[in-house]
N, C-alpha and C positions, 0 to 999 in steps of 0.2 A: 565440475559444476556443483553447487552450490543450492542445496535445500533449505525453503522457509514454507510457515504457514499466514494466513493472512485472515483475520476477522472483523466481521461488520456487526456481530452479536445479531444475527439479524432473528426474527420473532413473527412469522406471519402468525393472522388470527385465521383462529380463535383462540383466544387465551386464557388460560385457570388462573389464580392468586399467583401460582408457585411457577408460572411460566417464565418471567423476566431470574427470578432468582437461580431457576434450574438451565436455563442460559449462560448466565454469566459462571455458574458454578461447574454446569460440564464441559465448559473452554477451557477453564482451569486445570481440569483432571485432562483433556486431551494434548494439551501443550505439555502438561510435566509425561504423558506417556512419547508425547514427541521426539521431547529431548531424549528421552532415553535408547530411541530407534535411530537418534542419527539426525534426526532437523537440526539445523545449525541457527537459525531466524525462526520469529514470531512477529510478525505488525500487524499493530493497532491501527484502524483508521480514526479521525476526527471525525463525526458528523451530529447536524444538530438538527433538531424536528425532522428528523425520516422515519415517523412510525411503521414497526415493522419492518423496514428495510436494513437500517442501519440505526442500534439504540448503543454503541459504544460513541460517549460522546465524551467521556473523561477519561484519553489513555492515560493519562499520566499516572492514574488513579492506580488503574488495573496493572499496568506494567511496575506498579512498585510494588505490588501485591505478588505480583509474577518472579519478582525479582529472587524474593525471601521464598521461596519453593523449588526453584530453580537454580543449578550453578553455571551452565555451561550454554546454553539455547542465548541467541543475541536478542535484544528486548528490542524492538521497532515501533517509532510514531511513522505509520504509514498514512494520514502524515499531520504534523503540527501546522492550523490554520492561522498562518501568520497575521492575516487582515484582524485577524479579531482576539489574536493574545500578545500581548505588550511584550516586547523583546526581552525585559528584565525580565521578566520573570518565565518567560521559555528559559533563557542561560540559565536559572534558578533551578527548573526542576531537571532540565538537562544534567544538568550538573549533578545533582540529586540521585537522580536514579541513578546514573554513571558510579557514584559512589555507594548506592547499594547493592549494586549488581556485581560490583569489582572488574567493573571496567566493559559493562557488555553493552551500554547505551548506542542507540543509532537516530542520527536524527534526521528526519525526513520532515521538507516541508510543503506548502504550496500554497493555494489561494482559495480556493472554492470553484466548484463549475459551474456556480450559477450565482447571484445575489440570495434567494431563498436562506440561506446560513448565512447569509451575513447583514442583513439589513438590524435586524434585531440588537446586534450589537451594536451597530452605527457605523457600519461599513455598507460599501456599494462597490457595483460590479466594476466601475469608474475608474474608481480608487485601489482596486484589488490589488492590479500586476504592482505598482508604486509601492504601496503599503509592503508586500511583500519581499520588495528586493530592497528597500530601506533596510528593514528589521534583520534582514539576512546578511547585511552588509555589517550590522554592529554586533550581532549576537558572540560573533567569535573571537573581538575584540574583551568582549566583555570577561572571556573566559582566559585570556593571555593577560591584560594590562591589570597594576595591580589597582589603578584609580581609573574608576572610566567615567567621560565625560563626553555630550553630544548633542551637542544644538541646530534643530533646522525646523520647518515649520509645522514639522506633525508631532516633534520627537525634543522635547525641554529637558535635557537630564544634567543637572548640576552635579560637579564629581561627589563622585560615590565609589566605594568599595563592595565590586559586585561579588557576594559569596553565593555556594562554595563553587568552586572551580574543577571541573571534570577529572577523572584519572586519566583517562584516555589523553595523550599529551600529542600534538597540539589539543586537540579535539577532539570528541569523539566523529564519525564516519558521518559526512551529511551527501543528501539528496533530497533530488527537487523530485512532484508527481510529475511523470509524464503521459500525456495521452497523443497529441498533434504535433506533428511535422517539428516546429517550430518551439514547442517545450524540451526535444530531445537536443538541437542545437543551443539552446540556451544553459542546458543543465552542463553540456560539454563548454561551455563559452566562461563558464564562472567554477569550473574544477567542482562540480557534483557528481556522484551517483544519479543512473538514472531509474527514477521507481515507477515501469510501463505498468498500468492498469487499463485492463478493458478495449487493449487495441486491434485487437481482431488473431486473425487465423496467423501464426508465423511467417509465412512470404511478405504480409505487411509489417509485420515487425522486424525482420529483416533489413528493410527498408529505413525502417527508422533507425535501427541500431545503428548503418551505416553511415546515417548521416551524423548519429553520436561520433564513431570512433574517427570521422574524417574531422570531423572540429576541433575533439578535444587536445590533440597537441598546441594546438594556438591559446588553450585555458590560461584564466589570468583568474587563479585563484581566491574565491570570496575568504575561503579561509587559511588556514596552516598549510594545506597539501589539497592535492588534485586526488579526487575517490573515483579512479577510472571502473565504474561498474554498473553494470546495466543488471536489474531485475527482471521479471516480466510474470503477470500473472496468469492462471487461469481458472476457471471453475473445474473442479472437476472430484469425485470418488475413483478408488477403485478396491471392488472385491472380488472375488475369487470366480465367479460365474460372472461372466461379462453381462447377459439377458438381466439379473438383478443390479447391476452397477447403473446399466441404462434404464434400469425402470425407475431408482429410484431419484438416479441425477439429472436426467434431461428434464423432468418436471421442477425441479427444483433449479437448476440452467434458468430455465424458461422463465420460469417465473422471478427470477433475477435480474434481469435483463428488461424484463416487460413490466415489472416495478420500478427501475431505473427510467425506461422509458418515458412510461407515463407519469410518474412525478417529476424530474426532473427536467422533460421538457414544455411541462406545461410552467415552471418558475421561470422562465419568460417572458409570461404571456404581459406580467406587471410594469416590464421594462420599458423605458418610453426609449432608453436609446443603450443599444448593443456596443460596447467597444469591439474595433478592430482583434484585440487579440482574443477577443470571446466568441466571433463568430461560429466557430467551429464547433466552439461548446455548445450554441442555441442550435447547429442544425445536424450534431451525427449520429443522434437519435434517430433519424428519418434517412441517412447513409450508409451507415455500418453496418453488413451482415449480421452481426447477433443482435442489432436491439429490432431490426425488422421484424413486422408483426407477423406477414409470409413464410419467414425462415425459416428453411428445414431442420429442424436440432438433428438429427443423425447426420444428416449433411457437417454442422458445425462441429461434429467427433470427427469425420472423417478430415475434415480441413488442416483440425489442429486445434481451432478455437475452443473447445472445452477438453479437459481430460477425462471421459468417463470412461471407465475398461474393467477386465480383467487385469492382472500385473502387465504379462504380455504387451497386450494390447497399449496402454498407461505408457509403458515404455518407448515403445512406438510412436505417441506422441513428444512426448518429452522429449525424446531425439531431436524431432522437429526445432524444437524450442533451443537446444545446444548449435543446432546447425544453424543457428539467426545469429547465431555469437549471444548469447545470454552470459551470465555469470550466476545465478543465482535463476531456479524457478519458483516462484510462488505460489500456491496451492489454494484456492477457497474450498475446502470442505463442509464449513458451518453455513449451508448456506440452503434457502426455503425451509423444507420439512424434512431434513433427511433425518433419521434417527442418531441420538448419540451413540448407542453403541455401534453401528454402521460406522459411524466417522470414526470411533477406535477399533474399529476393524481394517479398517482404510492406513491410518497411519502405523498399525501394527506391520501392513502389506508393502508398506512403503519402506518401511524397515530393515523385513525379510527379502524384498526382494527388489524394488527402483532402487534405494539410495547404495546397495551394495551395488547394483548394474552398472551404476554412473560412475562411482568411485572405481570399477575395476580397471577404468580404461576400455571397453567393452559398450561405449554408446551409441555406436550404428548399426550393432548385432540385429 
């Protein structure tokens, strides 16, 4: 199995001048300490008007920033919002960064959970799923033919010669977000990786991976090759004394979750009509164990849904997460108020002591 880290830049207030810059500069310094421990992944999310939640709204930006400090960590769009960037120019920076990276690009895509991020651009919740698997459908074309051309009624492109073209041959490695039942079948159904965010405690992701691994031999390929791999995230620290891991990550959990909550399910309230494949997204705010306003956060360490621990302990859950069939765990560390040098402490720990556990062959000790 397979270690990544995952960032939302997130920034609660209150804030000084130097908050937003000391953000985005000790994600810097904690990913180049990353790589050096052994993370093999780093993903960006897309997101736009989530203050304080989520202020990384230009990966493309940062991961080419990340690219040129880094040689060996895999650079991740967790994930590129299709509805609202024109296909040319994703194959663009795709491509891009793939060639500053020397070959470590991954491209992960999806649509939005709600309209909130996408109306502004001139997209709607309507439109989203369409938009999305149009654009997914030519991108990788764009990056095999040497003249590419494509006409239908969203999408006028007269041949052009789309430069430059990724090193990663076919492609580099794509995948869809997944959160519902129905996103992990579809990601198997079109030969994606699948990128779990936010699905709850592992017996439910479980669930879902199985319905990934039962589909995906029937994939009929969007692109070059079938990326059989499932990710899966979770919040979580861990430092040396269990009692300080959970004092400083269950507040910071919590307030992750109940920021999510409450913005995100109130960017409904504008909608006059919910598509079918959105429903899920307007109501698991008020379903899921962790965004419930009741929930027990220690309950939620004990389940699996967050990682807070000791090493020990840390690893214990993570097993969890190996036994759902994962390939890859994902890590949110930067996440509420937890201090920076806390989260390089954290990834130091992961170092010394999870990413060698895992590697040993030794993960249901």
């Amino acid at each position: 199995m397979k270690f990544g880290l995952l960032y939302e830049l997130q920034m609660p207030k209150p804030w000084t001048e130097r908050s937003e810059y000391n953000c985005f500069w000790e994600a810097m310094e904690q990913i180049v300490l990353a790589e050096e421990v052994g993370f093999e992944y780093v993903w960006f999310v897309e997101h736009h008007f989530l203050t304080e939640f989520a202020h990384s709204c230009a990966p493309e930006v940062y991961l080419g920033a990340l690219s040129q400090r880094t040689s060996k960590i895999r650079l991740g769009h967790g994930v590129v919002l299709l509805p609202i960037n024109h296909p040319i120019r994703v194959a663009e920076r795709i491509a891009t960064l793939d060639i500053l990276s020397n070959g470590r690009a991954e491209f992960g895509t999806g649509r939005s959970s709600s309209g909130y991020q996408l109306t502004p651009f001139g997209s709607n919740v309507v439109d989203a799923r369409p938009a999305w698997d149009e654009a997914l459908s030519i991108i990788p074309r764009m990056w095999s033919e040497e003249v590419f051309s494509y006409h239908s009624d969203r999408f006028q492109i007269d041949a052009r010669e789309v430069w430059p073209k990724p090193i990663q041959k076919p492609h580099p490695p794509m995948w869809l977000a997944c959160s519902q039942p129905d996103s992990f079948a579809m990601a198997a159904s079109k030969g994606l990786g699948a990128l779990c965010f936010t699905v709850g405690e592992p017996g439910e992701l479980e669930r879902r991976v199985r319905i990934y691994r039962d589909a995906i031999g029937g994939a009929e390929p969007v692109g070059g090759y079938v990326n059989e791999h499932v990710a899966a995230f979770s919040l979580g620290i861990t430092l040396e004394k269990d009692s300080e891991a959970r004092e400083l990550g269950l507040p910071a959990a919590t307030w992750y979750f109940a920021n999510a909550r409450d913005r995100l399910s109130k960017d409904w309230q504008d909608e006059v009509f919910i598509p079918e494949e959105y429903k899920y997204n307007a109501s698991r705010f008020f379903q899921e164990d962790q965004y419930r306003e009741d929930a027990d956060p220690n309950e939620l360490i004990e389940n699996g849904t967050f990682c807070i621990g000791n090493p020990d302990n840390s690893i214990k859950t993570i097993a969890k997460y190996q036994a759902a069939g994962i390939d890859q765990f994902m890590v949110c560390m930067q996440s509420g108020r937890i201090p920076h040098e806390k989260i390089m402490e954290s990834i130091r720990l992961y170092g010394k002591h999870i990413i060698p556990h895992f590697k040993s062959g030794d993960s249901f000790a």
